[in-house]
Structure formats: structure tokens, C-alpha cells
N, C-alpha and C positions, 0 to 999 in steps of 0.2 A: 892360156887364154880363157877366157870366161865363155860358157856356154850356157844360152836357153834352153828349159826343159822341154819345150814344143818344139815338136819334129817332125817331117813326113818324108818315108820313102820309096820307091820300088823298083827294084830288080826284077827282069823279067826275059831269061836263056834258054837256052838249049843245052842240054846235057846228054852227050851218048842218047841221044833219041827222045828225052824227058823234056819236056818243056816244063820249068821251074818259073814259079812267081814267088817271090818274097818280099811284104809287106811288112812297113814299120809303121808305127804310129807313137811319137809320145805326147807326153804330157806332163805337168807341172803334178807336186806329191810333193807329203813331207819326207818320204823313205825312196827306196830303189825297189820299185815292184815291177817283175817281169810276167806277162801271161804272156801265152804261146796256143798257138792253133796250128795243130799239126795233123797230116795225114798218119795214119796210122801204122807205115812204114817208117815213121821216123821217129815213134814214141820212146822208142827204146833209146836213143840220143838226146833226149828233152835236157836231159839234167848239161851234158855239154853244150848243147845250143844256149841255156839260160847263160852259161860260164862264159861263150863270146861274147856273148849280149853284155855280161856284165866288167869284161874292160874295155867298155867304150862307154859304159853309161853308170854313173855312181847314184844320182838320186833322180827320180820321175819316175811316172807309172807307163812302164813301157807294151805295148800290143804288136804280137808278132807273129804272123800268119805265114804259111809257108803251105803253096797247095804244089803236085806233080802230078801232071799228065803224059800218058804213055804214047808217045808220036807213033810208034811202031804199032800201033794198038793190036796188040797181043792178047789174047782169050784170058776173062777173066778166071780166077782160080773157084770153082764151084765147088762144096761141100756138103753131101746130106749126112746126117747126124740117122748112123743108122737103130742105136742105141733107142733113141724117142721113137724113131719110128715101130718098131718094134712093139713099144709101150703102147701106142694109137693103137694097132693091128690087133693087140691082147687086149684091149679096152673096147672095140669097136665088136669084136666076136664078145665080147659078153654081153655088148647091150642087146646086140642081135641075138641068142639066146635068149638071155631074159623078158627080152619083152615081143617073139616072134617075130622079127621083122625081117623080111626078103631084103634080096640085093646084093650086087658082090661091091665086098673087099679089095679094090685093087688100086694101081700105081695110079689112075685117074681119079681118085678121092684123096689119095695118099699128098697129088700134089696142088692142094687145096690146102693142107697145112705149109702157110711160107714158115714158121718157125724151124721145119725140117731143115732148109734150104739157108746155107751163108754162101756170099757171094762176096771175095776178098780180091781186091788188084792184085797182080802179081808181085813177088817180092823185087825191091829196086837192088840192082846192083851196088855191091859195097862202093865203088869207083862214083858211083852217081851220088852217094850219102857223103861222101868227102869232099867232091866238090861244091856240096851242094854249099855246107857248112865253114871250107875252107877259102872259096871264093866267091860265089854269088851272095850269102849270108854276110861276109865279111865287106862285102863292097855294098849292100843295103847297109850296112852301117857306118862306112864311112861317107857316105851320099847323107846321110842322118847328121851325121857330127858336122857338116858344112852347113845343113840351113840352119844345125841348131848354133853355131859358130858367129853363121852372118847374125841370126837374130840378138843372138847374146851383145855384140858388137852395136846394133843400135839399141839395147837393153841399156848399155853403161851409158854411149853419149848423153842419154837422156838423163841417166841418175846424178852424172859426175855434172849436167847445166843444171842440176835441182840442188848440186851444192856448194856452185859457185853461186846460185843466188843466197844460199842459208848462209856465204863466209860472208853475204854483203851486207847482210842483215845485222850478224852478229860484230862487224866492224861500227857499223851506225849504233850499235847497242853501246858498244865499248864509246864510242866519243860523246853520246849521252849520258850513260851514267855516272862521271862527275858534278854534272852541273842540278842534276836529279835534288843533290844535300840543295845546291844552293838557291833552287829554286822552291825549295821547301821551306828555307831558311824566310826566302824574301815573301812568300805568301802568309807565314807563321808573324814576322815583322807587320807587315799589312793592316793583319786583322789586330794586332794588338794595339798598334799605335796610337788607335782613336782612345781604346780604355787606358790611357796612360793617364789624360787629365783628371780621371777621376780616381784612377786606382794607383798606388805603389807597382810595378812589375818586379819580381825576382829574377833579374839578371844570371843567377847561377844556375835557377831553376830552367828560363828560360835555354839556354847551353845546352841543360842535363839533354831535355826533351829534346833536342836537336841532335845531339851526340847516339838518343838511342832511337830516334828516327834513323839515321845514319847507321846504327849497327842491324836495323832492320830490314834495311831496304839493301844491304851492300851484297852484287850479286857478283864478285869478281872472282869469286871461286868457281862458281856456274860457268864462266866466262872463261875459265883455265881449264876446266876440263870437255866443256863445249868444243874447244880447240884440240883437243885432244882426241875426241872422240873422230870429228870430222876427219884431222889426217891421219889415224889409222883406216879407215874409210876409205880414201887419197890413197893409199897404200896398198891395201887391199886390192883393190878395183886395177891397179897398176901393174901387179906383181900375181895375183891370186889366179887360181883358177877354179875351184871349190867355195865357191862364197857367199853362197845365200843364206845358210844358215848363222855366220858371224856378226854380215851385213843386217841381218834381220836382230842378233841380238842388242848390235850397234845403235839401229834406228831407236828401239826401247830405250836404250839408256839417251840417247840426244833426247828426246821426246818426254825425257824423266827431267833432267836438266832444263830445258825451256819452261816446260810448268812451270817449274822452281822459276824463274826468271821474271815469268809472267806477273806472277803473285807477291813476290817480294821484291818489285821493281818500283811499283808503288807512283807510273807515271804512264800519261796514255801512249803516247813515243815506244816507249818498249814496251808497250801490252798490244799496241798495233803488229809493230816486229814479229813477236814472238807469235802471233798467229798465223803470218804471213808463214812463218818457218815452219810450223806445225802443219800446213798445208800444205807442203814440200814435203815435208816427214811422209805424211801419208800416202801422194803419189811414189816416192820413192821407194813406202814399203809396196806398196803396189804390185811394182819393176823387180822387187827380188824375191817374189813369189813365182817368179819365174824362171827363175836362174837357178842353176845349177849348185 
């Protein structure tokens, strides 16, 4: 089934005492980019959290935040870095040597350096890391795959009525360009008929130019693969689920063919058409800038 690259989601549990939130965001991209915003207990997983992420999501720029709070609230993990401190203490007696200066050295100066001090959450139990990733992580993204599901769903209604109007264009196209020769024929007749009484016309001549009008304006190969292109299109859209990128190279070539149409049609009838189509062309590529 076809899915939009625009997504939102959130999961937000209880885990063994962790209150878990996990946020999605996506968005339309020509590649599959994942960024991750993670606590720093779960960095060391980053690489497999992207890997769930990525079979549920082939192309969009995906945004994936995942914050834990400890319910139990348990004493943070404190650390002084005795090593620096050490360094202040042998730094701090030389300046006081060198330049005489009173006053002590002590653990209330000492804790005026915050670089001394890290202050780290506790470590999450491995049990909390697996479900974090195995169910809450996993159920933010299948809550994801459903609105991008539904979107994608009125994505196509909209593409697949932009090319029922292009088959109806291109049917009017098809039952005018026969009459195209012969209305060229009768305008060509027209203007010559008056210089007949005073001039000879070359009948053979006249033919020639009509025959290569005719080889000029003949758009019925346009016309054959016009048709072609649209029901793989039909096809796609029906059967597919990866299709923005075919869809989009598809649009090119239909969009390459109607020029052609346009220009070597040689009549207003189908130069009207084919703009209406090209108009359609570009909503529709619009539509698969967001698909999947």
C-alpha cells in the first residue's frame, strides 16, 4: 500500500518505574535520513534503534526523540574528577606563593569549580532498554505507518482523478487530430482559390505541402506512448508501494511527450489540451513529493 512521507507520533509508558516518551516526526526527503535524540543511556543502541526505525521507513527525513524519567526518583550518580582537582589545588598554591596572597585553599573554593562535578542519571536497567526498543519504540512506529498510511490513501485519490482527467484530454486529443490534416487542407484551399484566376496553381505541388504538413503535425506516436506511460502509472499506484521516485520519473517523460504534442500539433484544440494536462502533470508531481 502506498504510504506519505509525513508522519506524527507518540508513545508515552511506564516501564518498571521509567516513564518513557517516544516521539516521531517525519517528513517528505529524496533519501531515508534518520536523526535520533536520545538520553545518554541509550546511546550505546543508537545504531539499533536507527535499524528499527529503518524497516518501517524506506525514504523521508525521519526525527526521533526518546526521553526517560526515573518514577522511582533514585539519587543522581555524582562524580568529582579528583585528577583536576588536584591540578586547581597545585595551581592555586603557586599563585599564592608567587604573588603573597592569604587565604585557604579549601573544599569551599574547591566547589566553585562546576567542571570538577558530573552529575550522570542513574544507569537504566537492561530490561527497560529492551522494552523500550522492543515495544514502545515499535508501537510509535506503527502508530506512524497508519497516519502515514491514511495520508498516502488520499495522496493517490487525488493523483489517480488528475489522471482520469489527463486520459480525457488525451481521448479529445486523439478524436481531433485527424481532422487537424483536413482542416489545414480546407484553410490552405481558401486562401488559394481567389489566386487561381489569375495564377496557374500546381496541384502536385499543392499535395506535396499538405502531405508534409501532415508528416509535421502527426502526433500519434506521442499518442501511443502517452498511453503508455499513464497505465504504468495505473499500475503502479494499484500494485505498488515504493513509488514516488518511478511516479516522479514517469511524470517527466508524460510532461516530455505533451510538449511534443503541443508543438507539433499545429492546432488550438490540442494546444488548449495539452496545457490543461501539463497543469495536472504538475499538481500530481506535487502529490508524489510526498510519497513514499
Amino acid at each position: 500500500m502506498i504510504k506519505s512521507m509525513t508522519g506524527y507520533s507518540r508513545k508515552e509508558r511506564v516501564v518498571y518505574g521509567h516513564r518513557v516518551v517516544v516521539e516521531i516526526r517525519s517528513t517528505n526527503h529524496r533519501f531515508c535520513e534518520i536523526t535520533t535524540h536520545l538520553p545518554s543511556t541509550l546511546s550505546p543502541h543508537e545504531a539499533k534503534i536507527k535499524r528499527i526505525i529503518g524497516q518501517h521507513v524506506s525514504r523521508g527525513k525521519v526525527d526521533v526523540s526518546i526521553s526517560i524519567r526515573n518514577g522511582s526518583r533514585q539519587q543522581q550518580h555524582i562524580r568529582i574528577d579528583e585528577d583536576i582537582a588536584r591540578q586547581y589545588i597545585c595551581a592555586l598554591k603557586k599563585v599564592q606563593r608567587d604573588l603573597c596572597l592569604t587565604g585557604d585553599i579549601d573544599i569551599s573554593l574547591l566547589a566553585n569549580f562546576r567542571e570538577l562535578t558530573t552529575i550522570a542519571p542513574p544507569p537504566i536497567p537492561t530490561e527497560v532498554v529492551m522494552e523500550i526498543m522492543d515495544r514502545v519504540l515499535r508501537s510509535a512506529l506503527e502508530e506512524l505507518d497508519l497516519m502515514r498510511h491514511r495520508e498516502g490513501r488520499a495522496l493517490t485519490r487525488d493523483i489517480l482523478s488528475h489522471l482520469r482527467g489527463i486520459r480525457r484530454d488525451i481521448t479529445a486529443i486523439k478524436r481531433r487530430a485527424p481532422r487537424i490534416i483536413q482542416h489545414y487542407t480546407n484553410r490552405l484551399h481558401k486562401k488559394i482559390t481567389p489566386l487561381m484566376k489569375d495564377y496557374t496553381v500546381d496541384a502536385a505541388r499543392l499535395s506535396q505541402e499538405i502531405a508534409l504538413f501532415a508528416t509535421r503535425c502527426d502526433i500519434s506516436e506521442e499518442l501511443v506512448r502517452t498511453d503508455s506511460h499513464l497505465d504504468q502509472c495505473q499500475a503502479l499506484i494499484e500494485t505498488g508501494t515504493e513509488v514516488g521516485k518511478t511516479l516522479n520519473f514517469l511524470m517527466q517523460e508524460l510532461n516530455r511527450e505533451v510538449n511534443t504534442m503541443g508543438t507539433k500539433g499545429n492546432d488550438l484544440d490540442v494546444s488548449q489540451r495539452t496545457v490543461a494536462i501539463k497543469g495536472r502533470l504538475e499538481k500530481i508531481r506535487e502529490q508524489i513529493h510526498n510519497l513514499e
